[in-house]
C-alpha positions as CSV (number, residue, x, y, z in Angstrom):
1,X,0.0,0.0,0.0
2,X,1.5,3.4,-1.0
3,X,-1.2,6.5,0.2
4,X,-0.2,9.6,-2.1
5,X,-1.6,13.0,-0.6
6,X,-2.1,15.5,-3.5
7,X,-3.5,18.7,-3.5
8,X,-6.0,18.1,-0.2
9,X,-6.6,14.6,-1.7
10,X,-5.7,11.0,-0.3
11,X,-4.8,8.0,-3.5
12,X,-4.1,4.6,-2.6
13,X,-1.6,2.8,-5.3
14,X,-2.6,-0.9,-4.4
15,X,-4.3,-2.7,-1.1
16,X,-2.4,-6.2,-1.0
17,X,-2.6,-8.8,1.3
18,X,1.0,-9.1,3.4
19,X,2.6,-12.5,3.6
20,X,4.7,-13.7,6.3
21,X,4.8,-14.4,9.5
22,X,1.8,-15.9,10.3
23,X,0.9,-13.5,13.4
24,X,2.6,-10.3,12.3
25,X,0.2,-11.0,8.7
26,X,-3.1,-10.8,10.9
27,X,-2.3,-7.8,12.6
28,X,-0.6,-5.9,9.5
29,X,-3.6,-7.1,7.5
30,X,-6.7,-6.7,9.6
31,X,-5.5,-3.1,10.6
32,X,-4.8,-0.4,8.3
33,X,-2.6,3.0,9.3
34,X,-4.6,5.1,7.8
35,X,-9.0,6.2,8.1
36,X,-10.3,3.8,4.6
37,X,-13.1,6.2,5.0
38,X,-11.1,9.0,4.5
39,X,-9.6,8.3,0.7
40,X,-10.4,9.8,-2.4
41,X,-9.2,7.2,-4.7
42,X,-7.8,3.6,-5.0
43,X,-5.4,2.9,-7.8
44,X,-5.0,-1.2,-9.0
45,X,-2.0,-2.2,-10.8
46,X,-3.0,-5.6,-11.1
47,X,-5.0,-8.6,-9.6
48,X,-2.1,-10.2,-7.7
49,X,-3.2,-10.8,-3.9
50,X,-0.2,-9.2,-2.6
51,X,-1.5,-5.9,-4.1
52,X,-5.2,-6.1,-4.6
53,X,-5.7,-9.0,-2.0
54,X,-7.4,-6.8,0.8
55,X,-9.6,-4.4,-1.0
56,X,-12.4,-6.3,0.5
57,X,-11.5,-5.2,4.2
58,X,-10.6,-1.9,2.9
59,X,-14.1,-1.1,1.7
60,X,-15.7,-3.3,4.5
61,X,-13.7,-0.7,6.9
62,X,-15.2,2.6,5.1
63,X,-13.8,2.9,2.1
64,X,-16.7,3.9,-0.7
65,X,-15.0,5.3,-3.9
66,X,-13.8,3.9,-6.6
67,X,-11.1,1.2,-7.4
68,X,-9.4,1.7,-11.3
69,X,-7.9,-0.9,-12.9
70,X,-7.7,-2.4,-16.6
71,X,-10.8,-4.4,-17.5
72,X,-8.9,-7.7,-17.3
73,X,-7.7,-6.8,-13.7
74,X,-11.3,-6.0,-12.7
75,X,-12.3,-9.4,-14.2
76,X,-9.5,-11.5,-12.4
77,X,-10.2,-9.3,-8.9
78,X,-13.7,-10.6,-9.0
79,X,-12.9,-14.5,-9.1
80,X,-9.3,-13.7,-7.4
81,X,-10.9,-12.0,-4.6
82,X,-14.6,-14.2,-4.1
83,X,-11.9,-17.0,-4.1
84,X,-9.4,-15.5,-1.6
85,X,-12.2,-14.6,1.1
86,X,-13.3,-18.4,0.5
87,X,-9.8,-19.9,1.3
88,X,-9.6,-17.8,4.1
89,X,-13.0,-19.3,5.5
90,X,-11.6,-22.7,4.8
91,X,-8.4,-22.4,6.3
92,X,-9.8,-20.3,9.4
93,X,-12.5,-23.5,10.1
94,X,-9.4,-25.9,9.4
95,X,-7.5,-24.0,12.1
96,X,-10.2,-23.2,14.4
97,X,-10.8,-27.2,14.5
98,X,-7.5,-27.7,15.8
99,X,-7.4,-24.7,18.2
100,X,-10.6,-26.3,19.6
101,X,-8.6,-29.9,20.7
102,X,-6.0,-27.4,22.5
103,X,-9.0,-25.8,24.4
104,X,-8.1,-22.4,22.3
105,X,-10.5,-19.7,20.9
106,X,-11.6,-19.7,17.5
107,X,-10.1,-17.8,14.7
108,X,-12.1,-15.6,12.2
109,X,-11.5,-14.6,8.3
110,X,-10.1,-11.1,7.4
111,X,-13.6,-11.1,5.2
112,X,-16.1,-12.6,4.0
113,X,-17.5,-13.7,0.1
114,X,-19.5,-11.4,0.5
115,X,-17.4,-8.2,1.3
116,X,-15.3,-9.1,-1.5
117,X,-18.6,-8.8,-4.0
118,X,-19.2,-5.7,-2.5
119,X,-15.7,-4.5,-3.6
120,X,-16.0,-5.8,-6.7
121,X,-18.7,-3.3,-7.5
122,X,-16.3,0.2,-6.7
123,X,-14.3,-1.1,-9.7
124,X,-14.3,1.4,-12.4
125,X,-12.4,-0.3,-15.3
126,X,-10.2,2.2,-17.5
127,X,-8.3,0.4,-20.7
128,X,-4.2,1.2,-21.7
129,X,-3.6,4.4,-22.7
130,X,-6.9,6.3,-22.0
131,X,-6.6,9.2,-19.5
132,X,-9.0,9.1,-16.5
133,X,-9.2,12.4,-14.2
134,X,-9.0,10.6,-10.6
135,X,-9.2,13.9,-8.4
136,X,-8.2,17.4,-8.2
137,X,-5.1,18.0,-10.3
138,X,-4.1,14.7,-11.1
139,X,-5.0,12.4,-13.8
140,X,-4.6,8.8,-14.2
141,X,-3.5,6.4,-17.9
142,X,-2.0,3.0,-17.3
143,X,0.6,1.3,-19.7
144,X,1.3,-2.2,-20.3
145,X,3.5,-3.9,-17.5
146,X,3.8,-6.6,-19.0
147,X,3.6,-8.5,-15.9
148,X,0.7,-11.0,-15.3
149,X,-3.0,-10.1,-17.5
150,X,-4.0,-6.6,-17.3
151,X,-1.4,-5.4,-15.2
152,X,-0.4,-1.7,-16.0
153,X,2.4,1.1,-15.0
154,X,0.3,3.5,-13.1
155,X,0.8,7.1,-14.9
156,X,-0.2,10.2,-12.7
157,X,0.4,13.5,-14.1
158,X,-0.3,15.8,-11.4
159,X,-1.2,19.6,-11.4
160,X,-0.3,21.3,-7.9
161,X,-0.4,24.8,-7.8
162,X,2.3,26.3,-10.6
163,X,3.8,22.5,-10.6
164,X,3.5,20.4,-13.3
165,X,4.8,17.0,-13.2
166,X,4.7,13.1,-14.5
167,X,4.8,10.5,-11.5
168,X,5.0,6.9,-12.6
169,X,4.1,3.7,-10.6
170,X,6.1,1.1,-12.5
171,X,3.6,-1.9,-10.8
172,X,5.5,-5.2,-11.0
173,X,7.5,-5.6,-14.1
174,X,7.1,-8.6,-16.4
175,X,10.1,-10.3,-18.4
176,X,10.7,-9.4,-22.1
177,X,9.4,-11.9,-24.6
178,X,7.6,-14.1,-21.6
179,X,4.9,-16.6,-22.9
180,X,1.9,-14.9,-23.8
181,X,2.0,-11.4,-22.8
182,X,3.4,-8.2,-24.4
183,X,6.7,-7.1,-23.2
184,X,6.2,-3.8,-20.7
185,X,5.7,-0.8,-22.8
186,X,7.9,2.5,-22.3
187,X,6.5,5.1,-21.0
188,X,8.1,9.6,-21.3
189,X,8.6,12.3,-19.8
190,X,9.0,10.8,-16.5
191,X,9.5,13.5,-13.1
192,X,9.3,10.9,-10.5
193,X,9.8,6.8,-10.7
194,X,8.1,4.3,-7.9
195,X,9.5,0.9,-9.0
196,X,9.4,-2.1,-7.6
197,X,12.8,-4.5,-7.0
198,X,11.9,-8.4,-6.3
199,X,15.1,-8.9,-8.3
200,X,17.1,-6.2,-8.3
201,X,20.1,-7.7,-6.7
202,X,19.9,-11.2,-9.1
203,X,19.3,-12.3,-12.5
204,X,16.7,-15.1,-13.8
205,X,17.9,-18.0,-15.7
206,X,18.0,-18.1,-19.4
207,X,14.1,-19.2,-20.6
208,X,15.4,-21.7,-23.0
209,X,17.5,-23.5,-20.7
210,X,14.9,-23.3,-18.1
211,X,12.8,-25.6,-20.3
212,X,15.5,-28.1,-20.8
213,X,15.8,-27.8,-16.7
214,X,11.9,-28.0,-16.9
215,X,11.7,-31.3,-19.2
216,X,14.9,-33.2,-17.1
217,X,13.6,-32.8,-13.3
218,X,10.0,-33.3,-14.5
219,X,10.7,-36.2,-16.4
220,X,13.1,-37.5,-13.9
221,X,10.6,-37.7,-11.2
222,X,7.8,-38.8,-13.3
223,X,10.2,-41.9,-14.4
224,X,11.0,-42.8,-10.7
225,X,7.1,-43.3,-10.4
226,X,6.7,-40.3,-8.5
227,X,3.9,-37.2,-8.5
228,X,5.1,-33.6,-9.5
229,X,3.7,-30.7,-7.2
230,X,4.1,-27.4,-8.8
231,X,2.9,-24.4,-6.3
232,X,1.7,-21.6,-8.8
233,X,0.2,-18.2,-8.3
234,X,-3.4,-19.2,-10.0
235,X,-3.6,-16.2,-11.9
236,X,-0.1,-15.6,-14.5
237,X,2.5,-18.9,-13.6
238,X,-0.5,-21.7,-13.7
239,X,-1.5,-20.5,-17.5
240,X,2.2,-20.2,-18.3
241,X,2.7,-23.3,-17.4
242,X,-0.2,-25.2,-18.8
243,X,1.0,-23.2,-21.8
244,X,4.5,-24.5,-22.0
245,X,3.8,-28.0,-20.8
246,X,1.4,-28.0,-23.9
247,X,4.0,-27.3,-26.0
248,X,7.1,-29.9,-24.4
249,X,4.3,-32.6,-24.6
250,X,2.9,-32.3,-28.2
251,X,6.8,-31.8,-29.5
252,X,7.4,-35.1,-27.2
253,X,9.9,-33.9,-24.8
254,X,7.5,-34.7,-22.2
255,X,5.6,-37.8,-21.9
256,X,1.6,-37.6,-22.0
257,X,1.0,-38.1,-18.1
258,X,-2.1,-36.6,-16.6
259,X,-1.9,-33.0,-15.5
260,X,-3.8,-31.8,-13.3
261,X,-4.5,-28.0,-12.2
262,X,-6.2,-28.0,-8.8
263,X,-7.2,-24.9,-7.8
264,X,-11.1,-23.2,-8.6
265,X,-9.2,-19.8,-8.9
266,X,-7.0,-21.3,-11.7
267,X,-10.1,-22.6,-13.8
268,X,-11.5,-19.3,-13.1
269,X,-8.6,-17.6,-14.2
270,X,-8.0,-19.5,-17.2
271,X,-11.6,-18.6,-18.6
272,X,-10.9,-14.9,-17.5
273,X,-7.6,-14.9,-20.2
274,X,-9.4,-16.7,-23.2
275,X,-11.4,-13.2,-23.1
276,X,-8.6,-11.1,-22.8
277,X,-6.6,-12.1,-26.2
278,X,-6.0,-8.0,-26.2
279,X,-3.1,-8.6,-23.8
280,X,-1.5,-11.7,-25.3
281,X,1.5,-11.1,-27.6
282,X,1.1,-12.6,-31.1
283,X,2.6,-16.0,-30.8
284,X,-0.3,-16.7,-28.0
285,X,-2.9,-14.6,-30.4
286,X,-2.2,-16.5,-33.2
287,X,-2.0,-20.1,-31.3
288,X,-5.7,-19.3,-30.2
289,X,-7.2,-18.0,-34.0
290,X,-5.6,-20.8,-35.7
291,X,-5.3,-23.6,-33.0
292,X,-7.7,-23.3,-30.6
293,X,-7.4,-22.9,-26.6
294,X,-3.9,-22.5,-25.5
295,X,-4.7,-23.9,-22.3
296,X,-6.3,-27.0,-22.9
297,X,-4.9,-30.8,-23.6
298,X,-6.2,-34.0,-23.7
299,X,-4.3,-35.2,-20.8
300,X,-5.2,-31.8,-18.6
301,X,-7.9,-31.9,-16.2
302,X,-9.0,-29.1,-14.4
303,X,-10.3,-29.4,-10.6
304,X,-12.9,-27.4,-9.2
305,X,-14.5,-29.8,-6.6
306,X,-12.7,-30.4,-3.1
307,X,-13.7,-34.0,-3.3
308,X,-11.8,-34.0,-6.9
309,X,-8.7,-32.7,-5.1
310,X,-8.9,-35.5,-2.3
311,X,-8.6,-37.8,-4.6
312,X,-5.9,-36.9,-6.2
313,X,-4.5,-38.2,-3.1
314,X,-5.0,-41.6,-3.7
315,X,-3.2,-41.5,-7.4
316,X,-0.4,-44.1,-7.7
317,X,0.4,-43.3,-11.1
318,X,3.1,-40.3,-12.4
319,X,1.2,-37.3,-12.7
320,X,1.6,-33.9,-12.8
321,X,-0.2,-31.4,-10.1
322,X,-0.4,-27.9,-10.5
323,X,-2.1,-25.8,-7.2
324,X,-2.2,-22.3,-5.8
325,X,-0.8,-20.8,-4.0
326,X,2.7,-20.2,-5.2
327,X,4.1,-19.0,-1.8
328,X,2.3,-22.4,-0.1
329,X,0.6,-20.2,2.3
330,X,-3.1,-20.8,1.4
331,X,-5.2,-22.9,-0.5
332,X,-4.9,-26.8,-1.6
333,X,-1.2,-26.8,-2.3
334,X,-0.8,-27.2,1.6
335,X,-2.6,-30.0,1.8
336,X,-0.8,-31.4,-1.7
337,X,2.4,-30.3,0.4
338,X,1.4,-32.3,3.7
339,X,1.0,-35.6,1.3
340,X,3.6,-35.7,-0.4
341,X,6.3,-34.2,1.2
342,X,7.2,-37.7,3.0
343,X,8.0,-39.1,0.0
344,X,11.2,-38.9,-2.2
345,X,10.4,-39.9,-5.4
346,X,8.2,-37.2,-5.8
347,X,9.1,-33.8,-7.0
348,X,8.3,-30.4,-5.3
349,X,9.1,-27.5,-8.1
350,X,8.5,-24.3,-7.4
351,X,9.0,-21.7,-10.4
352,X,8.3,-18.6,-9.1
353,X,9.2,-16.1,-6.0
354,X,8.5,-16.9,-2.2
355,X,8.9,-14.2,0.0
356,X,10.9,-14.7,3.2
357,X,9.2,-16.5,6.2
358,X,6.2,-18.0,4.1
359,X,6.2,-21.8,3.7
360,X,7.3,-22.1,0.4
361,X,10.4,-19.9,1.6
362,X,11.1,-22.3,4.4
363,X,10.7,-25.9,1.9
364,X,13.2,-24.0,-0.8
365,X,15.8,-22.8,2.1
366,X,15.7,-26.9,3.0
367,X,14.1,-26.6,6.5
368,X,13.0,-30.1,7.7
369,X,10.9,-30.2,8.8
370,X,8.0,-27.9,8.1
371,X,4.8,-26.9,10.0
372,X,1.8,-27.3,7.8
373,X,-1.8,-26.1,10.0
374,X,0.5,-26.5,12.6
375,X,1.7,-30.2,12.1
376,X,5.2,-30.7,11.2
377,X,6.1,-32.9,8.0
378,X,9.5,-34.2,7.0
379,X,10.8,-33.2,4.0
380,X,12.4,-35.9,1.7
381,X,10.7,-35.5,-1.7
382,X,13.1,-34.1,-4.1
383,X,13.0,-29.9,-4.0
384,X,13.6,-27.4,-7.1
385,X,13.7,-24.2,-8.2
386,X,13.7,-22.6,-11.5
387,X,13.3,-18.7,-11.5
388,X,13.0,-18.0,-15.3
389,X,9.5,-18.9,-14.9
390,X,9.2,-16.2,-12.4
391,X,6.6,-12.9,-14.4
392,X,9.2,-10.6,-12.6
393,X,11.8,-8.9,-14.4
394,X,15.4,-9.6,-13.1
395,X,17.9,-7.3,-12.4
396,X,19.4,-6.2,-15.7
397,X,16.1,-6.7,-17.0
398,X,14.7,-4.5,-14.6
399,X,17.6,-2.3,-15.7
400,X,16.3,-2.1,-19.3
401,X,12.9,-1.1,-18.3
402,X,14.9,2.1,-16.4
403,X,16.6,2.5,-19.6
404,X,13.6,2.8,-21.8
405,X,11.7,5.5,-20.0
406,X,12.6,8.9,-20.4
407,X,12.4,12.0,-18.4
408,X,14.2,14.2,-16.0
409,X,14.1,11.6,-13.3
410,X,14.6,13.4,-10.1
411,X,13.5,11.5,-7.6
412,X,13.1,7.5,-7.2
413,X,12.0,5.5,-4.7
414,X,12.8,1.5,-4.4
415,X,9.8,-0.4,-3.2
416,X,8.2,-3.8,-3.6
417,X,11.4,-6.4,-2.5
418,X,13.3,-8.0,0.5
419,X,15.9,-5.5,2.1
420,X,18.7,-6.4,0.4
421,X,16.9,-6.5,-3.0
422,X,16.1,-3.0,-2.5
423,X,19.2,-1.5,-1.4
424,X,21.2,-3.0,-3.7
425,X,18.9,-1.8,-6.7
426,X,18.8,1.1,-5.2
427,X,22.8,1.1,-5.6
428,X,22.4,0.0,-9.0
429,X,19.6,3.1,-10.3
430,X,21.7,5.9,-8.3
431,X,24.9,4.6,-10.9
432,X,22.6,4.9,-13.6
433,X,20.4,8.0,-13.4
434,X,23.3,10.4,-11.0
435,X,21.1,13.1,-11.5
436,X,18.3,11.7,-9.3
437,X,17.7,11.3,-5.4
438,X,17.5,7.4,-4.6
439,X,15.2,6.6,-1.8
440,X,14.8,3.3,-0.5
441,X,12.2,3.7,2.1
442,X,10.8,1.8,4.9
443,X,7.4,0.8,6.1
444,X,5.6,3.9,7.1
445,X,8.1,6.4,6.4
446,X,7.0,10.0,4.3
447,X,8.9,10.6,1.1
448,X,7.8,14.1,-0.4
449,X,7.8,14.5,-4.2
C-alpha cells in the first residue's frame, strides 16, 4: 500500500494482502494505518493478492470510492478476490478445528465472500492508454507492465499549484518476450519513478534453458514413479505453465501423463484470459485463431470440486499437479504439500518467488521439517527451483525497463522487495540516473515529491 496525498486529496496505489509471519500478517492485515473512509481514490496495478488482496477489508472498513484498474484486472479481482475470502473461510474453520482440541479460541477470516462482492462493485475499469481524471489536479493512464494479465504502470500527471509533473508507478515488471504477454511498454517524460525491486540484486535464468531444466527434473521424477507438485500463483505462472507443458508434450519432450490443475481460482482464471486475447503477444494470439485454446490438452484436467482434489490423493500413477498458492501459504497446495512431502520420489518444483518467512520460503531454504496447519512434516521428496518462470523482471532486466523511459528523473524510490533486493537496486539506479535522489524507504516512512 503506497497513500499519495495531493493537492488536499488521499490516493491509494494498491491494497495487498501481506505475507509472512503468520501473526505479524493478521495484525498488518486486519489493521490499516490510515482512516479507509477517509480516501479519495484507489489505484490497482494488477490482480495479484499481494496488491489487490485486501480491497475487501478496505471497503468493509469505510472505504466507498472507486477502485481503477484495466478491464482484465477487474475481471480476475472478482474470481481472485470471491476465491481469496473463501480460502480464508476454509483455512480459518481448518485451524479453528484444531485450536478447539487445545482448548483455544476460534479464529475468524479477514472477510467474508461477501465483502469481496461488494468491492467488486467500486471497480471502475479504464483500458491502456486512455486518461482518466482521478481527483483534483491529477490524472490517471496505465501502460502495459507486461507483468501477469491486465497489469499496468500507473501514470499520474499531477497539477499542484504552478507544478506540473509526470509520476510513474512502474507496478510489477514482467520479463521481455515471456509466454503470452506483451513485453512492458515505455512510457516519457517521467518527473518521478516508484519501482518495484523483487530482483534487483539477481538475474533469472536463461528461458530456453529453463525448459531443458523443466523437461529433465520433470521427467526425472515422473520416471522414478513419483507425483510432480508445482505451487503456482493461479492467476499468470499456472497459464504459463499449462501453456509450456502444452508445448514440451505435443513436440514429445514430455511424456503424456495426466496434468492436473487444482485450484477453482486457476479454472477461473484460465476462462478470464481466453477473453482477454487484447493482452497476449502474437505467438499466443495467433496459437488461439488458428489452434484453438492455449490452455487446454487432452491429458489436462481441471479441478474445481474439493472432493476431486482428495482424490488426487489416492493417485499411484506419475502425474503432474499444478495448485495455488505459489508462496504455499493458502489454499490446496498445503494439503498437496502435507501428502507428499514424505515421499522422495516425488518432486516439489517451485518456479516462481517466495517471500521470506512464508512456507514455500522455508521448503526452498531446506528446512526439515515444516509446520503445515501447525503439524510438522518431513521433507524428503526431491526440491527445485527454477526462477525464469518467475513474471518478474530480473535485475538487468529490470535495468532495461529504467533504460527505456525517459524523463528528467529526479526523484526515485525502491519499493516492492526483501531489504537487500532494495538497497542494492537502489545502488544500481543511483549509478545509472546520477542526477536523481535514490530513496529506498521503509514501512511507514514519508517521502515528499
Amino acid at each position: 500500500m503506497y497513500l499519495v496525498e495531493v493537492n488536499g486529496h488521499r490516493v491509494l496505489l494498491e491494497c495487498g494482502l501481506f505475507q509472512g509471519r503468520r501473526e505479524e500478517s493478521i495484525h498488518r492485515n486486519r489493521e490499516f494505518p490510515f482512516d479507509p473512509s477517509a480516501l479519495d481514490a484507489v489505484v490497482l496495478s494488477h490482480a495479484h493478492i499481494d496488491h489487490a488482496g485486501n480491497l475487501p477489508n478496505l471497503c468493509k472498513q469505510g472505504y466507498q470510492g472507486n477502485i481503477y484498474a484495466t478491464f482484465a484486472t477487474r475481471d480476475l479481482c472478482a474470481v481472485m478476490l470471491e476465491d481469496s475470502a473463501r480460502i480464508q473461510l476454509a483455512d480459518s474453520q481448518y485451524v479453528s478445528k484444531l485450536r478447539a482440541k487445545q482448548g483455544l479460541p476460534p479464529v475468524d477470516p479477514l472477510y467474508t465472500v461477501e465483502d469481496a462482492e461488494r468491492a467488486t462493485r467500486q471497480f471502475v475499469a479504464i483500458n491502456y492508454g486512455r486518461r482518466m481524471p482521478l481527483v483534483d489536479g491529477v490524472t490517471l493512464e496505465f501502460r502495459d507492465a507486461g507483468h501477469i494479465l491486465g497489469s499496468a504502470q500507473v501514470i499520474l500527471d499531477v497539477r499542484e499549484g504552478a507544478r506540473h509533473f509526470r509520476y510513474l508507478f512502474s507496478g510489477d515488471i514482467g520479463r521481455p518476450a515471456q509466454e503470452i504477454l506483451r513485453d512492458p511498454e515505455p512510457v516519457e517524460n517521467v518527473d518521478f519513478l516508484q519501482i518495484e525491486s523483487t530482483y534487483g540484486d539477481r538475474e533469472h535464468g536463461d528461458a530456453a534453458f529453463s525448459r531443458d531444466e523443466l523437461c529433465k527434473v520433470v521427467s526425472d521424477a515422473l520416471a522414478r514413479g513419483g507425483k510432480v507438485i508445482i505451487p503456482a500463483f493461479a492467476v499468470g505462472r499456472t497459464q504459463q505453465l499449462i501453456y509450456v507443458l502444452n508445448q514440451l508434450t505435443q513436440s514429445g519432450r514430455l511424456p503424456d501423463v495426466p496434468i492436473f490443475v487444482d485450484s477453482p481460482l486457476s479454472v477461473n482464471a484460465t476462462e478470464v484470459f481466453r477473453l482477454h486475447p487484447e493482452c497476449f503477444d502474437k505467438e499466443a494470439y495467433d496459437h488461439l485463431r488458428t489452434k484453438g485454446n492455449p490452455f487446454s490438452m487432452d491429458h489436462l484436467t481441471y479441478v474445481r470440486e474439493g472432493a476431486q482434489s482428495k482424490k488426487l490423493n489416492d493417485l499411484t500413477l506419475p502425474c503432474i499437479i499444478i495448485s495455488a498458492s505459489g508462496m504455499a501459504e493458502a489454499g490446496r497446495i498445503r494439503h498437496h504439500l502435507s501428502n507428499n512431502l514424505g515421499d522422495p520420489r516425488n518432486l516439489i518444483l517451485f518456479v516462481g518467488y517466495c517471500a521470506e518467512h512464508t512456507l514455500g520460503h522455508l521448503i526452498v531454504s531446506g528446512r526439515s521439517p515444516v509446520n503445515i496447519f501447525g503439524v510438522p512434516h518431513e521433507v524428503k521428496a526431491q526440491i527445485a527451483r527454477i526462477d525464469a518462470f518467475s513474471g518478474h523482471a530480473g535485475k538487468s532486466e529490470l535495468t532495461g525497463y529504467v533504460n527505456s523511459l525517459s524523463g528528467s528523473f529526479q526523484k526515485i524510490t525502491v519499493v516492492h522487495g526483501e531489504e537487500s533486493s532494495s538497497l542494492a537496486f537502489g545502488k544500481t539506479l543511483q549509478a545509472l540516473k546520477r542526477q536523481a535522489e535514490v530513496v529506498v524507504p521503509q514501512r511507514g516512512q514519508i517521502v515528499e515529491f
